[in-house]
C-alpha positions as CSV (number, residue, x, y, z in Angstrom):
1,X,-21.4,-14.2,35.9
2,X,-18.1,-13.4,37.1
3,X,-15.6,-16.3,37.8
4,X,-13.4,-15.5,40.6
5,X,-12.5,-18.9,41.1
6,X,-11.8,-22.5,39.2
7,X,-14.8,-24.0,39.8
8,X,-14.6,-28.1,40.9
9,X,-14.3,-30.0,38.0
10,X,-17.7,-32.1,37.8
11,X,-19.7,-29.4,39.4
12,X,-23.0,-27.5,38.5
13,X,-20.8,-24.3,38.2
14,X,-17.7,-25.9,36.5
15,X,-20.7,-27.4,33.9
16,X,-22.1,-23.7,33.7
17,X,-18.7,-22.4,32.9
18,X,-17.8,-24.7,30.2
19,X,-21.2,-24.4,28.7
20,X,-20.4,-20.3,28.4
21,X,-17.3,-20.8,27.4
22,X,-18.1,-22.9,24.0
23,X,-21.2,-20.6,23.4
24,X,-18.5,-17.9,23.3
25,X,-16.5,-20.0,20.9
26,X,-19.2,-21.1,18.5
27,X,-20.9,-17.3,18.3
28,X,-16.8,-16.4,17.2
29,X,-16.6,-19.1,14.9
30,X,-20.7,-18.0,13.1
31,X,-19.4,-14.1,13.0
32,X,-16.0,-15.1,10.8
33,X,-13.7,-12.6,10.2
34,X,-14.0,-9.1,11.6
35,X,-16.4,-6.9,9.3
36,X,-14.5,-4.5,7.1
37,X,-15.1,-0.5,8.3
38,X,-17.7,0.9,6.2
39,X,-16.1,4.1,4.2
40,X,-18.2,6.8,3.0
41,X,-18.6,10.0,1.9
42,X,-14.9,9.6,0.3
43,X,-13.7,13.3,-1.2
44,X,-10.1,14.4,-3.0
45,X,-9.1,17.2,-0.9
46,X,-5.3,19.2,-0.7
47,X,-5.5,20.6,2.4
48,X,-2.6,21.7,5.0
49,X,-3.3,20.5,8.9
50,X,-1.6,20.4,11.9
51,X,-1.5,17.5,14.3
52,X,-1.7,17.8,18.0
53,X,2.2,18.7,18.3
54,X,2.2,21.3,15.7
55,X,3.6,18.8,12.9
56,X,2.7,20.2,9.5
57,X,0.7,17.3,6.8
58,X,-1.7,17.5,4.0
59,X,-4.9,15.8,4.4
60,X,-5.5,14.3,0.5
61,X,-8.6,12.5,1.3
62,X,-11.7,13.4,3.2
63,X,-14.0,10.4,4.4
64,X,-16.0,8.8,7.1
65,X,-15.1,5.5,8.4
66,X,-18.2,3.9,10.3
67,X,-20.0,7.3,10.5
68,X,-17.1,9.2,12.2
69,X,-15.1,11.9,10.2
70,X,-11.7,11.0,9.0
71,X,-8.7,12.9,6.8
72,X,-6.0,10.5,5.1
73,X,-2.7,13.1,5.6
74,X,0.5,13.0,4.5
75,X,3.5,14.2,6.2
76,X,5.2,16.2,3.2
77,X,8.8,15.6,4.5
78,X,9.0,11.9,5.1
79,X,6.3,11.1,2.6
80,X,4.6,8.2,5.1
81,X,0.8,9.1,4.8
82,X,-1.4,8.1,8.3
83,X,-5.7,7.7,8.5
84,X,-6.5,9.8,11.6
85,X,-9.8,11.1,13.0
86,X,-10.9,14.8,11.7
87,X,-11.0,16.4,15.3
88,X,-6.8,15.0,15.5
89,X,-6.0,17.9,13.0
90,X,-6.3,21.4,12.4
91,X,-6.1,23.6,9.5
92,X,-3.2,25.3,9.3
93,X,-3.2,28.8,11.3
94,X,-1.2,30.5,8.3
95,X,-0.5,29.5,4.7
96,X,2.4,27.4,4.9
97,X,3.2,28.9,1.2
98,X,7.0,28.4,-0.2
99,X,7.5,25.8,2.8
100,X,5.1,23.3,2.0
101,X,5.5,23.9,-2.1
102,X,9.5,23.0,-1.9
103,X,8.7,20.2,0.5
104,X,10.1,16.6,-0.9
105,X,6.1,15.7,-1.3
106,X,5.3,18.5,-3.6
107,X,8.2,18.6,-5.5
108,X,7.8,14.8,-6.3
109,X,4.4,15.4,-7.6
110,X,5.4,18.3,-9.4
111,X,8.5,16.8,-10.9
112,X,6.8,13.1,-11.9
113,X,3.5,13.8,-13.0
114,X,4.6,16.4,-15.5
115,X,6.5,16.4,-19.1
116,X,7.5,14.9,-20.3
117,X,4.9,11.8,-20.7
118,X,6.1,8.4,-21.7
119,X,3.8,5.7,-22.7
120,X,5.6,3.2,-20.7
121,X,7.6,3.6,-17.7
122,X,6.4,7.3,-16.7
123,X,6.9,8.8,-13.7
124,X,10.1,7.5,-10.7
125,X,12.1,4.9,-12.3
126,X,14.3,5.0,-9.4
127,X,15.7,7.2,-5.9
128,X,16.0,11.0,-6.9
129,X,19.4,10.8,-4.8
130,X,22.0,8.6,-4.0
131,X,20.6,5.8,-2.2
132,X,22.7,3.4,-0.1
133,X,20.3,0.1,-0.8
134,X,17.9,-0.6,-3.2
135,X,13.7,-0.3,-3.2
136,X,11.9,-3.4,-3.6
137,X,8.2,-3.1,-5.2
138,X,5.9,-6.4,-5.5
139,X,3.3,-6.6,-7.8
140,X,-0.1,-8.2,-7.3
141,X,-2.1,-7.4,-10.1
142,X,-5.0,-10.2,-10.4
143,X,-4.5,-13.8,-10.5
144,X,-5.4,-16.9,-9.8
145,X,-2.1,-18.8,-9.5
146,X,-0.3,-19.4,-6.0
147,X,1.0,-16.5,-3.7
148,X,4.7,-16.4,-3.4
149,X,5.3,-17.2,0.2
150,X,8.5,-18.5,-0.2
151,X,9.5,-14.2,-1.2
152,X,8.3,-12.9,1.6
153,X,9.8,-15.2,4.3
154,X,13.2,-14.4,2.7
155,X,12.3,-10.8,2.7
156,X,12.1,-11.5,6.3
157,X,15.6,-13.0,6.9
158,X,17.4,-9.9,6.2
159,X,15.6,-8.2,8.9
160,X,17.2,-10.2,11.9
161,X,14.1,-9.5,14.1
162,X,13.9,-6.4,12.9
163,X,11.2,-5.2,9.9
164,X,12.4,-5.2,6.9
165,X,10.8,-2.6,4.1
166,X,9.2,-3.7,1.2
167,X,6.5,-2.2,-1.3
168,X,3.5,-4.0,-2.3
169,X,1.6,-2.5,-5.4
170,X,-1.8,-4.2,-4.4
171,X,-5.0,-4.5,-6.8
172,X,-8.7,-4.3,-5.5
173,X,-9.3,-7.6,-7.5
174,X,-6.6,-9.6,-5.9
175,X,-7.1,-8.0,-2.3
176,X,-11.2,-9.0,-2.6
177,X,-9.8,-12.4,-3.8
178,X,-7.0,-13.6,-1.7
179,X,-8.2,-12.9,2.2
180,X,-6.1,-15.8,3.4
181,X,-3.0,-14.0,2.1
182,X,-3.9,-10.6,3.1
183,X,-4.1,-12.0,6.4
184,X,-0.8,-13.6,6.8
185,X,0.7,-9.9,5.2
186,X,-0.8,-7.9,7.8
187,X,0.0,-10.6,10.4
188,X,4.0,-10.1,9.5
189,X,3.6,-6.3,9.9
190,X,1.7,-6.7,13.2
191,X,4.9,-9.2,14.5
192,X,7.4,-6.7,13.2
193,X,8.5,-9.1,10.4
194,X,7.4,-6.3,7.8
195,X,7.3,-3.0,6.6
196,X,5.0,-2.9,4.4
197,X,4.5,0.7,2.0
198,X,1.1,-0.1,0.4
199,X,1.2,1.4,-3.2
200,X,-2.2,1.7,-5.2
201,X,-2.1,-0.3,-8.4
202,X,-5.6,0.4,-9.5
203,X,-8.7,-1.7,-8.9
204,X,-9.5,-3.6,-11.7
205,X,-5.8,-3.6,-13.6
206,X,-7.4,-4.7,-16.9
207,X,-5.2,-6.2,-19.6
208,X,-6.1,-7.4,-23.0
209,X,-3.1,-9.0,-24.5
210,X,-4.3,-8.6,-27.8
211,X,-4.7,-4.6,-27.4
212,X,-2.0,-2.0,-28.2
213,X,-0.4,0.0,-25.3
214,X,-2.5,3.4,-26.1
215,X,-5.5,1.1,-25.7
216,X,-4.7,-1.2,-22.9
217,X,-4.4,-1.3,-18.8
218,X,-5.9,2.1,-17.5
219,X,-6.1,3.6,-20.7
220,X,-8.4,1.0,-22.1
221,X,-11.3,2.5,-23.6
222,X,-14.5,3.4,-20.9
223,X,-12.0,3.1,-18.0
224,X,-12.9,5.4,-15.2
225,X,-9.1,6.3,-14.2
226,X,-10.1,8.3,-11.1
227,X,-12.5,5.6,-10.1
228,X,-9.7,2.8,-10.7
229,X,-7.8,5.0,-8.2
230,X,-10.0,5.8,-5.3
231,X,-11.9,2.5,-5.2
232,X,-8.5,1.1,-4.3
233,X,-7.9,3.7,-1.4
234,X,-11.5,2.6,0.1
235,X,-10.6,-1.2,-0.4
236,X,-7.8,-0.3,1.9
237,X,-9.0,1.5,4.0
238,X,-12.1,-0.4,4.6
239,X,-9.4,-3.4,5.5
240,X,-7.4,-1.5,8.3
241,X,-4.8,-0.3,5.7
242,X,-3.7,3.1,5.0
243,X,-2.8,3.8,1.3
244,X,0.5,5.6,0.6
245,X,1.3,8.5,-1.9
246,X,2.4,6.3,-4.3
247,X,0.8,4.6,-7.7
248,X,2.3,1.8,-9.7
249,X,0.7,2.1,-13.4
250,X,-0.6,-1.5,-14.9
251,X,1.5,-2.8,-17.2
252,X,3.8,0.7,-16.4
253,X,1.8,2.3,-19.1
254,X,0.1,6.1,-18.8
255,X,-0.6,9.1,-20.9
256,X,-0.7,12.9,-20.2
257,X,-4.3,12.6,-19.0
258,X,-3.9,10.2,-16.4
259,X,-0.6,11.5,-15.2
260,X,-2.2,14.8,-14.5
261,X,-5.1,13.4,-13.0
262,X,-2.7,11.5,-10.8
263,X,-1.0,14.7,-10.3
264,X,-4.9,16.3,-9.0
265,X,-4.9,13.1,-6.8
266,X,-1.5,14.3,-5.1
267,X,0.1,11.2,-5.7
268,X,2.7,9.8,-7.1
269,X,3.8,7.7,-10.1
270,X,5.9,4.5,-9.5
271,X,7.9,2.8,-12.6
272,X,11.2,0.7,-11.8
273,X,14.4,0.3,-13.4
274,X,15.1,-3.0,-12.2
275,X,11.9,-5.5,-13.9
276,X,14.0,-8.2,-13.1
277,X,11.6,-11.0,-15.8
278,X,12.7,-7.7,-18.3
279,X,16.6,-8.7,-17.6
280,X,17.0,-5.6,-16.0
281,X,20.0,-5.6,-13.4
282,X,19.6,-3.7,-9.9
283,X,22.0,-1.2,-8.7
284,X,21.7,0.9,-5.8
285,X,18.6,3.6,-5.8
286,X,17.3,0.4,-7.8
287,X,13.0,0.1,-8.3
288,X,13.1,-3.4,-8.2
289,X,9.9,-4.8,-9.7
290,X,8.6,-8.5,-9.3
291,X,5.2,-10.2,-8.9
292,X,4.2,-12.3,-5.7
293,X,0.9,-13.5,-7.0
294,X,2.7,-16.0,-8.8
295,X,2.1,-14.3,-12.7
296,X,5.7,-14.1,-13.1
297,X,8.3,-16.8,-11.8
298,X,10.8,-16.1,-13.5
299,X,11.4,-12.6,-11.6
300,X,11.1,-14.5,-8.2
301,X,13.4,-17.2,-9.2
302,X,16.2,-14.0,-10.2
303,X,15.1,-12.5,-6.6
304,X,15.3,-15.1,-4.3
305,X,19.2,-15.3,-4.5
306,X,20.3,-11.8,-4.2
307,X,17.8,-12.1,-0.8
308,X,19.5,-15.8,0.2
309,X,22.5,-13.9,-0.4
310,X,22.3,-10.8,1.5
311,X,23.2,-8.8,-1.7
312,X,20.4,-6.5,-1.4
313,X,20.0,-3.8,1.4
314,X,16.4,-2.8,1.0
315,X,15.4,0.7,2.0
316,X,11.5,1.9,2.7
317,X,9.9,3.0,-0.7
318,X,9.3,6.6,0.8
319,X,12.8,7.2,1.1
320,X,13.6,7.6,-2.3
321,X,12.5,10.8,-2.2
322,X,14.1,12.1,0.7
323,X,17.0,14.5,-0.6
């Protein structure tokens, strides 16, 4: 029935109306939360596409979201990586060859993912280039203590209405975990508070405390690396989120193997130079590291200062890259 009119208050039609109106209500409140998309068929691909204006990008992932074909693509200049529908692209008409291979994308895989390989702190420690600003990466691995609010609101401040960049190295555990969080992240980014780069971190980031570093995070033995990987991406984008280029090692800690299977994943590895719990101090092309899942208060209580006072100039994690 459509109401062209306010029905009298008291009425058979004003009853009717308020009667559909809190059946509405109640069938919103019994569904919950929107269902997350259902993401199949999930392939590694390297692929060069065009979009509709002739843009060049390569498609990494082949997958179906909800039964209809979709390609996650990264635009190899500005590194930002976008989930769009199949029939949107188009393989390239001619090999994009010596262009594409000396792109900022490429090279950074190239460069980071080979020798030589560190068992801690592989990979980009910091901006290729000289950066005006530093690059600040949030950790949450899994946990069970309190999310640190109170770091992203002061993130916030320094955008004056604007967003303000920040990277969040996210974990399939906590994301499953902490829905009430998740929420209020992806409500900041839909108000224009945020600008959030959503770096994979691996799904299970497991840690034995008792285990030496060649036997511990990802390169515990048994762990399926590329598994730890891609069941991130699907997490992700199963939530509305589209995974960047970009991998943060637990604990920082890799080997050969895994840094060229990242390498055949066409992403690429994240360490810091700034792991401000560590005592390191950041300068500009900075990697600042800290946790927001509350693991590690000692780095928030270093950060929230330098934020308070306006001492850091925060640049989008991409853009470390950009010569």
């Amino acid at each position: 029935m459509a109401i062209t009119e306010i029905p009298e208050k008291g009425s058979a039609r004003w009853a009717a109306s308020l009667f559909f109106l809190l059946l509405i209500l109640l069938q919103i409140i019994l569904a919950g939360p929107c269902a997350a998309a259902e993401i199949t068929d999930y392939r590694v691909i390297r692929q060069p596409m065009t979009d509709a204006a002739g843009g060049l990008r390569v498609a990494i992932r082949s997958f179906k979201s909800n039964g209809v074909p979709h390609l996650l693509v990264v635009d190899p200049v500005s590194l930002k990586t976008s989930d769009l529908p199949a029939s949107a692209l188009n393989p390239a008409s001619t090999p994009p060859g010596a262009k594409l291979h000396s792109s900022p994308y490429l090279q950074a895989i190239e460069t980071y993912t080979g020798a030589p390989y560190r068992l801690q702190n592989g990979g980009a420690t910091r901006a290729q280039s000289a950066a005006d600003g530093v690059f600040l990466t949030v950790d949450l691995c899994p946990s069970k203590r309190p999310f640190e609010y109170q770091l992203f609101e002061a993130v916030e401040r320094l955008g004056q209405g604007s967003p303000v960049p920040v990277a969040i190295c996210i974990t399939g555990i906590w994301l499953i975990n902490h829905p009430e969080e998740l929420a209020y992240l992806k409500k900041q980014v839909a108000a224009g508070k945020l600008a959030i780069t959503w770096v994979n971190h691996s799904y299970h980031h497991t840690y034995d405390p008792k285990a030496p570093l060649e036997r511990n995070f990802v390169l515990t033995p048994g762990t399926d690396f590329m598994e730890e990987v891609l069941g991130l991406e699907r997490e992700l984008l199963a939530h509305d989120l589209v995974p960047s280029p970009f991998f943060r090692y637990p604990g920082l800690v890799s080997d050969a193997k895994t840094m060229r299977q990242l390498g055949l994943l066409s992403l690429i590895p994240i360490g810091a130079d700034a792991w401000l719990a560590k005592g390191e101090t950041p300068r500009d092309g900075s990697f600042i590291l800290v946790h927001g899942n509350g693991n590690e208060p000692k780095g928030i209580k270093l950060v929230l200062p330098m934020l308070s006072g306006k001492e850091l100039r925060l640049r989008p994690l991409p853009a470390a890259f950009i010569p």
